[in-house]
N, C-alpha and C positions, 0 to 999 in steps of 0.2 A: 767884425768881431764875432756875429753870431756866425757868421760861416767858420771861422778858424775854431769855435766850438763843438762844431758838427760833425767838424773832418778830428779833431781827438777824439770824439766817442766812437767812430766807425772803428778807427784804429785799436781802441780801448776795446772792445768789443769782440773782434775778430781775433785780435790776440787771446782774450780769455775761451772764446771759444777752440783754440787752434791749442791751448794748453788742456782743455776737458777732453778733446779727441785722442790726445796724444794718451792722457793716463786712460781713458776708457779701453783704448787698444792694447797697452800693457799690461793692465786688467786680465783681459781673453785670452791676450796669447800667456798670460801667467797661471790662468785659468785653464786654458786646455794642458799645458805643460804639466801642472801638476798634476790631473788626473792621471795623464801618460805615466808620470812617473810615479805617479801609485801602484798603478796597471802593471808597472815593471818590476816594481819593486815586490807585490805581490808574488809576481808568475817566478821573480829569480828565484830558488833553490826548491821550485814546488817540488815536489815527486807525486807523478799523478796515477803512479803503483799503488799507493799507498791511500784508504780511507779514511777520513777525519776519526778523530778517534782512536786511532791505531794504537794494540796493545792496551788499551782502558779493561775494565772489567765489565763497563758499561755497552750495551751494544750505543750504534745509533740508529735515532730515532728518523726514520723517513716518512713523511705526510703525503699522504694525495688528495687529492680531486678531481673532478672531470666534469668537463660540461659538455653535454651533448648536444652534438649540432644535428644531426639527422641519422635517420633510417635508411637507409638504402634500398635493401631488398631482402627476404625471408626464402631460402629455399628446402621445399622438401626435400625433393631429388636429393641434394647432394647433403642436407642436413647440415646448415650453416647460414647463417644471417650478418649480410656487411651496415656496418656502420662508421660510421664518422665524428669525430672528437677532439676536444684539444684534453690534455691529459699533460697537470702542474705538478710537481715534485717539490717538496719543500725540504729543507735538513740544513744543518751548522755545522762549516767549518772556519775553527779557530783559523789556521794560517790564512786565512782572507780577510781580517779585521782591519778595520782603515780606518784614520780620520780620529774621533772622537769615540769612537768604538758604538756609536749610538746606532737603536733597529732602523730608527727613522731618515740615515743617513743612504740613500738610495743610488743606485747607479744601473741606467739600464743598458743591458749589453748585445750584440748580436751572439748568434747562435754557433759561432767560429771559434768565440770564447770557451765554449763549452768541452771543445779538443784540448784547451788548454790547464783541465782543472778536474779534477777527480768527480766521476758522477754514477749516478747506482748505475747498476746492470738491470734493471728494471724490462721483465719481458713477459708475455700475453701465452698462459699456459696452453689452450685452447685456441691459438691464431692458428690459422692455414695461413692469408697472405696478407702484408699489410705493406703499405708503401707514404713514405713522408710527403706530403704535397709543397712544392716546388716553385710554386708563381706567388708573387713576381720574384721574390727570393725565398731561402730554402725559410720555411714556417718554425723556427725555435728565437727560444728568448729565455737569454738568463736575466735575472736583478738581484745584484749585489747588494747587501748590506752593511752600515760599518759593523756589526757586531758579528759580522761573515757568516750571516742567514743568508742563503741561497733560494730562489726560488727559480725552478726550473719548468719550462713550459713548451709543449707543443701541438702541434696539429695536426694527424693523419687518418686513413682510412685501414680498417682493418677488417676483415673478412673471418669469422670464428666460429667455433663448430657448435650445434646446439644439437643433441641427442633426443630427438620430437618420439612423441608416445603418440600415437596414430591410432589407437582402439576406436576413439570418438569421431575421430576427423569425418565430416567438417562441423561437427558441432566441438569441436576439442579447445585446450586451452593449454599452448605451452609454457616452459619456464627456462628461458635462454640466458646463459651467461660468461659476465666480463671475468677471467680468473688472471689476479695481477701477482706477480712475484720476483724473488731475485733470483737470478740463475745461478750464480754461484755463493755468496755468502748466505752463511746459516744466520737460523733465527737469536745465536749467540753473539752474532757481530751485524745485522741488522736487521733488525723491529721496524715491520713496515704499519702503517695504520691510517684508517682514514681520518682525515683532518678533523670535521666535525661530525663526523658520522656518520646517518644518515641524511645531513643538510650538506654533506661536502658531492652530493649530486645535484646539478642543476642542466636546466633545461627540459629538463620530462614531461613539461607540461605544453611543451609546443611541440612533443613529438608528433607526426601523422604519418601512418600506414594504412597501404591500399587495401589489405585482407585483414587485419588485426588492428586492435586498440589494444593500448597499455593500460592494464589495469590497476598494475600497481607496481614496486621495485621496492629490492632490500638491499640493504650493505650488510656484511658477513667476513670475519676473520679466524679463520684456521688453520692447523698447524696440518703441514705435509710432510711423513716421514719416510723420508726415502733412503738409498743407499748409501748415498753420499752426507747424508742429515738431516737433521728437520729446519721447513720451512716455515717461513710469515706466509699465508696466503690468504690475499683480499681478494673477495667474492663479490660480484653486483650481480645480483639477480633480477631481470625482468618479467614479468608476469604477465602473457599477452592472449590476448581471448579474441578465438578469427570469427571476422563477419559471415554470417547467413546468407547473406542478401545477396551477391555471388552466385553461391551455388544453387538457390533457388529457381531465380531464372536460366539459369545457365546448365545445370541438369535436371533437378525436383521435377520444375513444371514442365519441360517437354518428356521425362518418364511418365508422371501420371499423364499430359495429353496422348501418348503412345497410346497407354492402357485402356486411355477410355475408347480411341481408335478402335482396338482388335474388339469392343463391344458390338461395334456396329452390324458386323458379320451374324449376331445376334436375333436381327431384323431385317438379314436377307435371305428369300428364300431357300430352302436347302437343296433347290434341284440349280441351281445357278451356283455349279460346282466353282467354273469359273473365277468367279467374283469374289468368290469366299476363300479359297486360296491363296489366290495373288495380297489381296486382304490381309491375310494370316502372315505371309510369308514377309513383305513387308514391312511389317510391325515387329517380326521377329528379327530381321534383319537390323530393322531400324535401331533397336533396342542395344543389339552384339555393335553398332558404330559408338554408341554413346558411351557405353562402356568401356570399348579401348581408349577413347579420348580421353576419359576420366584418367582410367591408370597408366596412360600416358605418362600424366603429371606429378607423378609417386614415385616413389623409390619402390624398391620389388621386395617389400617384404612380406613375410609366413603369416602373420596373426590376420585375424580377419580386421575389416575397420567396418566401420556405422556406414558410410558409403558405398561398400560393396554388399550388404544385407538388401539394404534397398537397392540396388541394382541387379541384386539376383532375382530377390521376391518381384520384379515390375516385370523379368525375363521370365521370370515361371507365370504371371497371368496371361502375358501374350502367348507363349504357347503353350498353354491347358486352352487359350479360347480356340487357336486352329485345333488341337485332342478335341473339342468340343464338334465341330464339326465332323470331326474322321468318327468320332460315335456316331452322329444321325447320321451318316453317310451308310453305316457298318449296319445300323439298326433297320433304314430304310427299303438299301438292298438286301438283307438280309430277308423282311418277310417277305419281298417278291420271289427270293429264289424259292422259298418254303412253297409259297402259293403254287411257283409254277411246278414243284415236285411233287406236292398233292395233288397237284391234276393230273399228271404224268401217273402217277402210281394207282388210278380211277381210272383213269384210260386203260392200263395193264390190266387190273382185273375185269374189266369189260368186254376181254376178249383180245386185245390188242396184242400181235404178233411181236416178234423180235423184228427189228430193222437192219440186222448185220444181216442175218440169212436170206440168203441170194436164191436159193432154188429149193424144192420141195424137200421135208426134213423130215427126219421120225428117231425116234426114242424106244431105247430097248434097255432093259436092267440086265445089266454085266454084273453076278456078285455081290449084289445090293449097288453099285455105282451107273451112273446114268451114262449113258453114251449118246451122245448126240452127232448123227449121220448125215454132211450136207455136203453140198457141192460148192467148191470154191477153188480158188487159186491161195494157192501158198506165197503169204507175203511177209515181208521183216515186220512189219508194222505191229506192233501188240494191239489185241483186239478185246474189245469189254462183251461178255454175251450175258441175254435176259435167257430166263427161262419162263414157263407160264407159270415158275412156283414163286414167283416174285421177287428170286434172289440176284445176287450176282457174279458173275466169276470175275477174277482178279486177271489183268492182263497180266500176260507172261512177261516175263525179265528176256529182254535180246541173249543172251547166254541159253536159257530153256526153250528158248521157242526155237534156237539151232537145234538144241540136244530132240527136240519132237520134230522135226521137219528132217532130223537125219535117223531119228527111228520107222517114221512113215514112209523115207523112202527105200527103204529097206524091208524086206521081209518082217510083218510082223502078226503077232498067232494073238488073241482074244477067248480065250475059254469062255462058253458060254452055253451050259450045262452040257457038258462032254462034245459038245460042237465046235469046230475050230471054223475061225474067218481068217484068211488070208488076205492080206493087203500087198501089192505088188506096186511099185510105182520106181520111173527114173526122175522126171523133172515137175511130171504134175500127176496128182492124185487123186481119184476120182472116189467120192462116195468115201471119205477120211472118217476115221473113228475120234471122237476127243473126249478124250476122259475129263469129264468133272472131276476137281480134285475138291475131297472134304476136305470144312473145315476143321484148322488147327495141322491141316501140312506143314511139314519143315521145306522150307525154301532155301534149293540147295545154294549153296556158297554161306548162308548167315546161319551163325551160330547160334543155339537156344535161348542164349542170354540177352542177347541182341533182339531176336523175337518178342523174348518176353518182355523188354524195357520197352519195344515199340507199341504193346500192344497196350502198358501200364501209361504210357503216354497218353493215348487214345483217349485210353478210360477217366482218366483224369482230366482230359480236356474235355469230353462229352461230364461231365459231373460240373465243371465250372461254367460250361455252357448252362448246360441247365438249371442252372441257380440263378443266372443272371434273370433281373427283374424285364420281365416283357413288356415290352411299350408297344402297344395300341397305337400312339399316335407318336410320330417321331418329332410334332413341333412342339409340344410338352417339355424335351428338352431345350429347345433355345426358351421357351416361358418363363421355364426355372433358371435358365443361365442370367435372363434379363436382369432377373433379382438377386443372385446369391453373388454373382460375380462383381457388383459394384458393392453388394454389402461388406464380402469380406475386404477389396481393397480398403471401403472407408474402414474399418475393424483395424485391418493391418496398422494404417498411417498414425490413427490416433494414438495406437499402441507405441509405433516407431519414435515420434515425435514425444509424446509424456517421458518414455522410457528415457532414452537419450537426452533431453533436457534435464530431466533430476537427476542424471548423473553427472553431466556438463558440469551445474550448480552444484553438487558434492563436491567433487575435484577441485573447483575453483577456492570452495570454501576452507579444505584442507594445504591451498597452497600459500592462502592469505594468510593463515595460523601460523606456517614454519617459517 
């Protein structure tokens, strides 16, 4: 009995259970059936020419938002910063109302659908390149509403131009931006705007950049009037202020270690030409590599920037310190030559003969002009001669010294008070007559003008000679270099650094205000 009890309840059982599988599954497949034929019934007579709204007086209304996934990369060079984002669209169209017509009535669609149904023209005024990303399927998502609210959503990268103000760089602080619009419908047929404002941005706060922090960002709607009409355009503004730390180590401190370098030279003797040279040259050289690698990294424009002041001013201490040697060098030899011309010019009046003259000479007055009588060979070489009046003659010009070696060999006549000398010679000449020429002769071939500018040179160089301050001791200058040259860099930097910071912090101040 209790077994023939046991076997109707299995039976009992498995039948109710075999009638709940059966409507469950009619359920689903009644279930999936009908969406489809929502889906179809929707898409039959869409016209996807045509925007919701069409012919109203009203435009429509299109929402965004964006949430930022990351930074990518900032470049000067090319003046454009890629970033990454999904970027939702939201708007109502009547012909897509389903169901109960209710907002909470939800269906969510792949991104295929999207071919099949009217959607803004919505494009990135300011893109260079931007490409949909693709894995593992293509990244769109529509969700349908029954009250035929749309919400449209994607994810790509985009590459956009930012117009960088470079005065300050690298203390600078740019202001890059998203500019969103319709390409073709005016602002009479669709109002674009941001959802809720500026909360309809998110993720900013997990942004990270390798050179820059975000300081801050706005949202911004204005109207663009063009040829064709005026525009809705939506603005995101980022606010991003580049790190220091960088280019500190990475140029600051090996310029000033440079600068302090060519000090050294300072505190090496001045006759260890050598050492101080190579020294100098070094640090100057060193200085012209760091600089191209800096403006390497730059676009090539005219205005000056903060970065190249200080890389000129670190290039002008390195070489004023090699100038600094080539003075004690100038100043050093310089009173030996003196020394040994004042002894030379003692020795002269002491009695000391001419060292050009070769054989026994003598002196006779021609006219008032000296003539001087010696034996020698006739040679191209221009020759300097003393006299015992302590002057000098001017060697001859190769051109005069032909025109006198073809006067001498030729008959030439010397009045010398109604007595004539004859001079006879073919290839050499014995006992030659040489006129001293006074000074203020014209030299023939140069014209007077020419004379006089050389002679106005002279004069002006012997005047700024002789102004310049005499140094007694030429280590007096590196004494003075030890101290003035680290003074002014420390002078310069404080200056450079105060200066360029309170204007950093202006700038910044003025971008947070607009």
């Amino acid at each position: 009995m209790g077994r023939i009890f046991y076997n109707l309840s299995v039976i009992v059982i498995s039948t109710l259970l075999y009638e709940t599988s059966n409507v469950c599954s009619t359920t689903n497949h009644s279930s999936y059936y009908n969406v489809s034929e929502i889906l179809e019934h929707l898409i039959d007579g869409y016209d996807v020419r045509l925007r919701p709204k069409f012919g109203a007086k009203k435009p429509l209304v299109v929402d965004i938002d964006i949430i930022i996934a990351s930074f990518d990369a900032i470049s000067e060079v090319n003046m454009d910063y890629t970033i990454t984002m999904y970027l939702n669209q939201y708007w109502r169209d009547e012909r897509l109302e389903y169901g109960d017509g209710r907002a909470d009535q939800q269906m969510t669609l792949t991104g295929d659908f999207a071919d099949k149904i009217w959607v803004p023209d919505t494009f990135f005024a300011n893109d260079k390149n931007s490409f949909l990303h693709q894995v593992t399927e293509s990244n769109k998502m529509i969700r349908l509403g029954g009250d035929g609210s749309i919400a449209y959503g994607m994810r790509f990268t985009t590459t956009l131009a930012c117009m960088m103000d470079l005065h300050y760089y690298p203390l600078d602080i740019q202001n890059c931006t998203i500019e969103i619009e319709s390409y073709g419908y005016p602002m009479e047929e669709i109002e674009m705007r941001w959802r809720v404002g500026k909360n309809s941005i998110v993720g900013t706060k997990n942004v990270q950049l390798p050179q820059f922090s975000l300081v801050n960002y706005n949202t911004l709607s204005t109207i663009q009037v063009l040829a064709s009409g005026r525009y809705q355009r939506l603005s995101l503004s980022f606010l991003l202020k580049r790190h220091i730390g960088y280019f500190v180590f990475q140029t600051f401190l090996p310029c000033i270690l440079i600068v302090m370098l060519s000090w050294v030279s300072f505190w090496i003797s001045h006759e260890a030409t050598s050492a101080r040279v190579n020294l100098g040259i070094t640090t100057v050289l060193t200085m012209t590599t760091i600089s191209t690698g800096v403006r390497a990294s730059l676009p090539r424009i005219s205005y000056v920037k903060a970065i190249d002041i200080y890389l000129v001013m670190c290039f002008v201490f390195v070489f004023v310190a090699l100038l600094e040697y080539a003075a004690v060098n100038y100043f050093f030899w310089g009173a030996r030559a003196k020394m040994k011309k004042k002894n030379r010019n003692k020795s002269t009046k002491a009695g000391f003969h001419p060292t050009r003259v070769q054989t026994d000479s003598s002196r006779l007055s021609v006219n008032g002009a000296v003539v001087v009588l010696e034996d020698q060979k006739l040679s191209d070489e221009p020759e300097i001669e003393t006299t015992d009046f302590g002057g000098e003659i001017n060697p001859y010009l190769p051109r005069e010294r032909e025109e006198r070696d073809h006067m001498l060999r030729h008959n030439t006549r010397v009045n010398t008070n109604n007595n004539h000398a004859e001079f006879h010679g073919n290839h050499e000449v014995e006992n030659t007559a040489r006129l001293r020429r006074p000074s203020g002769y014209a030299v023939k071939g140069k014209s007077q003008r020419d004379r006089k500018m050389l002679v106005n040179i002279r004069q002006r160089a012997k005047d700024i000679k002789s102004k310049l301050p005499e140094v007694k001791d030429v280590n007096n200058i590196d004494k003075y270099s030890r101290l003035m040259f680290p003074l002014l860099f420390l002078i310069f930097n404080a200056w450079y650094w105060v200066y360029y910071s309170v204007l950093s912090n202006a700038a910044l101040t003025v971008d947070e205000q607009h």
